[in-house]
PLY file of the C-alpha trace (Angstrom):
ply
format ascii 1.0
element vertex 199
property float x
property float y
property float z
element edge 198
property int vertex1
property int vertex2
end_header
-6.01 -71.08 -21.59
-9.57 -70.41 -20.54
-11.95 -73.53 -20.23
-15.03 -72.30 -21.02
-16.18 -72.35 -24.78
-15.29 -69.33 -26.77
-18.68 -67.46 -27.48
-18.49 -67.66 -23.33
-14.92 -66.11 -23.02
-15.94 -63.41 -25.94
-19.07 -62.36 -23.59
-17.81 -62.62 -20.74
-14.17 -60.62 -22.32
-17.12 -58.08 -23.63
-18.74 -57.44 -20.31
-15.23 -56.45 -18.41
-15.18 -53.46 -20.60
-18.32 -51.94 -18.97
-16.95 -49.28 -16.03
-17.22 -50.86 -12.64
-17.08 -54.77 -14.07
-14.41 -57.06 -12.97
-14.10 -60.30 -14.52
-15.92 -62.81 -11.67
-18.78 -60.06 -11.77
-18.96 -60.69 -15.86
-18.71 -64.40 -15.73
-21.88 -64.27 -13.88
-23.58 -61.87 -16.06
-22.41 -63.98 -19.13
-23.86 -67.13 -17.15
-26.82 -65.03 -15.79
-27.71 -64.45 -19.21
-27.35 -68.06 -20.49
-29.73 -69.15 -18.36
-32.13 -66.40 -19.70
-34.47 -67.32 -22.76
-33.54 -66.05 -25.96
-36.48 -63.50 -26.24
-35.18 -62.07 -23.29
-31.37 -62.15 -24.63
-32.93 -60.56 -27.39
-34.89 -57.61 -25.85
-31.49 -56.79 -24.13
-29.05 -56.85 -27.05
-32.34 -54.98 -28.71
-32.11 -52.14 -25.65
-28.44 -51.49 -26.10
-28.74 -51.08 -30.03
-31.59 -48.48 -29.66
-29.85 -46.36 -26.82
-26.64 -46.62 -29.41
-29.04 -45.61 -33.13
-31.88 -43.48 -31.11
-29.82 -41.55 -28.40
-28.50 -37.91 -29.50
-27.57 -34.90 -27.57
-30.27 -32.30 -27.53
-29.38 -29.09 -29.71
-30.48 -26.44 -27.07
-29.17 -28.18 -23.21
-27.27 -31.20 -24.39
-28.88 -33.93 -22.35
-29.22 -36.71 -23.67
-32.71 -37.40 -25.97
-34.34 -39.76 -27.87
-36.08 -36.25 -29.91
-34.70 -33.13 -30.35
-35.39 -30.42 -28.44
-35.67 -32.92 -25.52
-38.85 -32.89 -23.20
-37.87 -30.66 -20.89
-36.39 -27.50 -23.26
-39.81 -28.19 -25.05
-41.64 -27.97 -21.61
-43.65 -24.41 -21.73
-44.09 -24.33 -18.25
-40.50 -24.17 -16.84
-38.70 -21.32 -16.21
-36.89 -19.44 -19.07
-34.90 -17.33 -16.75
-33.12 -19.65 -14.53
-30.45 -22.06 -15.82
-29.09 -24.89 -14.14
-25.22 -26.00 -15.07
-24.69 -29.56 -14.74
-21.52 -31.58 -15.40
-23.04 -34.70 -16.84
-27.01 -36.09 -18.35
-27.07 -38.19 -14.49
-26.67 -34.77 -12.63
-29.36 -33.55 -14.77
-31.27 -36.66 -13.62
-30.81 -36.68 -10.21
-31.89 -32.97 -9.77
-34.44 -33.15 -11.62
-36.06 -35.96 -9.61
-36.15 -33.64 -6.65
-39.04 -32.22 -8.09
-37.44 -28.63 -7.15
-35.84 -27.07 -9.82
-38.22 -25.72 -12.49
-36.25 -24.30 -14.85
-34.47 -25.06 -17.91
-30.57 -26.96 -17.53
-27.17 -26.75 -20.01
-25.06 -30.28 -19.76
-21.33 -29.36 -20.13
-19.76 -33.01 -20.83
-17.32 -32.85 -17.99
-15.11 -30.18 -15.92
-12.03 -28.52 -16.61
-9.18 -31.19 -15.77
-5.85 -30.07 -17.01
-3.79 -33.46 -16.27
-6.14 -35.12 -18.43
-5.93 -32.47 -21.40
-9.67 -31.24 -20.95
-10.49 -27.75 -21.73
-12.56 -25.18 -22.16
-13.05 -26.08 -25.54
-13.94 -29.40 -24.86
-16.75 -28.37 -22.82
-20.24 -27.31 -24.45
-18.94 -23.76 -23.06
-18.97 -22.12 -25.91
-22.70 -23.41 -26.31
-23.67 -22.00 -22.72
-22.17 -18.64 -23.71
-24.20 -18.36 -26.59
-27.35 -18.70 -24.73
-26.51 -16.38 -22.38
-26.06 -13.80 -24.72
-29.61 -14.19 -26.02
-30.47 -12.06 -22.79
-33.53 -15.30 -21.56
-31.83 -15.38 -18.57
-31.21 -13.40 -15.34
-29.77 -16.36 -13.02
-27.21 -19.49 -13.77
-27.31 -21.85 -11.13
-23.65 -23.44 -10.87
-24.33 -27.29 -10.03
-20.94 -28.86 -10.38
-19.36 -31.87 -8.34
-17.75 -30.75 -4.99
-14.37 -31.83 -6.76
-11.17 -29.97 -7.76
-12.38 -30.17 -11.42
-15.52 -29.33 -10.08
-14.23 -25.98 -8.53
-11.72 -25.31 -11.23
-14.74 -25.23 -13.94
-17.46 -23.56 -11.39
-14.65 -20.59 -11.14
-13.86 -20.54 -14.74
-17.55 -20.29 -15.63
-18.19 -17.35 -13.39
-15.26 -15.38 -14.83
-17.20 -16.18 -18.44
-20.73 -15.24 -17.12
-20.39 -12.36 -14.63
-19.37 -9.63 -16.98
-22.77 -10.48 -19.09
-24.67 -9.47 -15.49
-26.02 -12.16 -15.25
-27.25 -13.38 -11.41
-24.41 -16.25 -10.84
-25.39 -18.77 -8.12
-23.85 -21.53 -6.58
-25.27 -25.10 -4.87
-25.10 -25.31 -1.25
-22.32 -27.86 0.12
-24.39 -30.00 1.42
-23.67 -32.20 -0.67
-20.05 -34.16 0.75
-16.79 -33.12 -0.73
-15.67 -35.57 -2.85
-18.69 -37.01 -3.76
-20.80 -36.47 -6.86
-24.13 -34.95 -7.34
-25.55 -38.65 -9.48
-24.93 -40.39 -6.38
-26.96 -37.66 -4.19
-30.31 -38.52 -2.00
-32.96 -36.23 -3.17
-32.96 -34.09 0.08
-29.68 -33.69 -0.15
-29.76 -32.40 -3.09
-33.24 -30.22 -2.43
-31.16 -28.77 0.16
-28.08 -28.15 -1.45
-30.61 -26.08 -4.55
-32.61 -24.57 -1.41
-29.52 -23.38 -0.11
-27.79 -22.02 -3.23
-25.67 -18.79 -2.89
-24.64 -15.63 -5.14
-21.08 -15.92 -5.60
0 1
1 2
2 3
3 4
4 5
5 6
6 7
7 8
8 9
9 10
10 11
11 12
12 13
13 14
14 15
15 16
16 17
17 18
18 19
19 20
20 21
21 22
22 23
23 24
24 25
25 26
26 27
27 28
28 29
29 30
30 31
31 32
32 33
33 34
34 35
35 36
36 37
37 38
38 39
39 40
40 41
41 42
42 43
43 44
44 45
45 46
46 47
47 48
48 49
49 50
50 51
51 52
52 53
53 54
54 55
55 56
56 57
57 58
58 59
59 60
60 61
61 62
62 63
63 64
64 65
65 66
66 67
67 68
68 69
69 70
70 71
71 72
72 73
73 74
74 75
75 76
76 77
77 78
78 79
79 80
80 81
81 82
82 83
83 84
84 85
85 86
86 87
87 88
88 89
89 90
90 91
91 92
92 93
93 94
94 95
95 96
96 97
97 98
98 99
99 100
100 101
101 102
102 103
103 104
104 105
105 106
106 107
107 108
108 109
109 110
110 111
111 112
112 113
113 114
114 115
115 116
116 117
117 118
118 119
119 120
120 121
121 122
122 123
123 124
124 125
125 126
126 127
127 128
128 129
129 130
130 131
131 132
132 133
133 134
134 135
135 136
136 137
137 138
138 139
139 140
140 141
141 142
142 143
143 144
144 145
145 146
146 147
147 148
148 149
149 150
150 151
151 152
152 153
153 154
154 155
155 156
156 157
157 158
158 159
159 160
160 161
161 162
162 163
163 164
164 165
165 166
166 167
167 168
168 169
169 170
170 171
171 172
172 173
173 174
174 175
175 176
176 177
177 178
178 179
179 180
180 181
181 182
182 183
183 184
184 185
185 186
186 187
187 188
188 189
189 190
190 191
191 192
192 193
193 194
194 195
195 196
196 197
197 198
């Protein structure tokens, strides 16, 4: 039986649900916050109801937007021809804040995993495809995770796009295998664009 009161446990039972929180790291969130003032409580609860009633994927990339087309599919100046194929909205992120890529970007949702019943289907694949056929676009820059799912979806894509001739490039591995591209320094990951291959 815990000894704290229950609105305490519930919080603090609420916060270990969040990826990456153990349960001494929510107890002092859930005391952290207690010792906030309620307009402050507030403006936090406030925050995670507007990311859940505001927050939509965007109809032409799928990143994730607040209006729809987002910003940067609205963005005349980027490039129309280049496409950038990200795994996740944080990949998106973290290469755009290199300030190197200029063109537009398609957000799949996840890689190809097979032992965890994710396929092709369950990608925005069928999405990408259809863009591609519009004829906008000469290259697809492949910008997937140096992982095994990573691979597995980066090899299934260019099977999909090559026959369209389409220009099919890959990032440079300069980012580490293993890692993931969220987690990336922005000269790693200037580099790793910089250094991108035709596969």
């Amino acid at each position: 039986m815990s000894s704290y009161a229950k609105p305490i446990d519930h919080l603090i039972e609420a916060l270990t649900r969040l990826p990456g929180i153990g349960k001494k790291t929510a107890s002092r969130l859930a005391f952290h916050l207690l010792r906030t003032s309620p307009s402050e409580a507030q403006a936090l609860a406030k925050a995670i109801l507007d990311v859940k009633e505001k927050i939509r994927l965007c109809s032409v990339c799928f990143n994730l937007t607040d209006e729809n087309p987002c910003r940067i599919c609205q963005d005349e100046r980027r490039a129309r021809e280049t496409l950038c194929v990200v795994e996740g909205p944080n990949d998106l992120i973290a290469i755009e804040n290199t300030g190197v890529f200029s063109g537009r970007y398609h957000v799949l949702h996840g890689t190809i995993s097979p032992l965890e019943g994710v396929g092709p289907d369950d990608l925005k694949m069928k999405e990408l495809l259809e863009r591609l056929q519009k004829g906008e676009i000469s290259e697809v820059i492949l910008a997937n995770n140096p992982t095994v799912e990573g691979g597995t979806t980066a090899l299934y894509l260019i099977d999909l796009i090559k026959p369209l001739g389409i220009k099919v490039t890959r990032i440079a591995y300069g980012i580490p295998m293993g890692s993931e591209i969220e987690y990336s320094d922005g000269m790693t990951l200037s580099k790793a664009l910089e250094g991108r291959r035709e596969i």
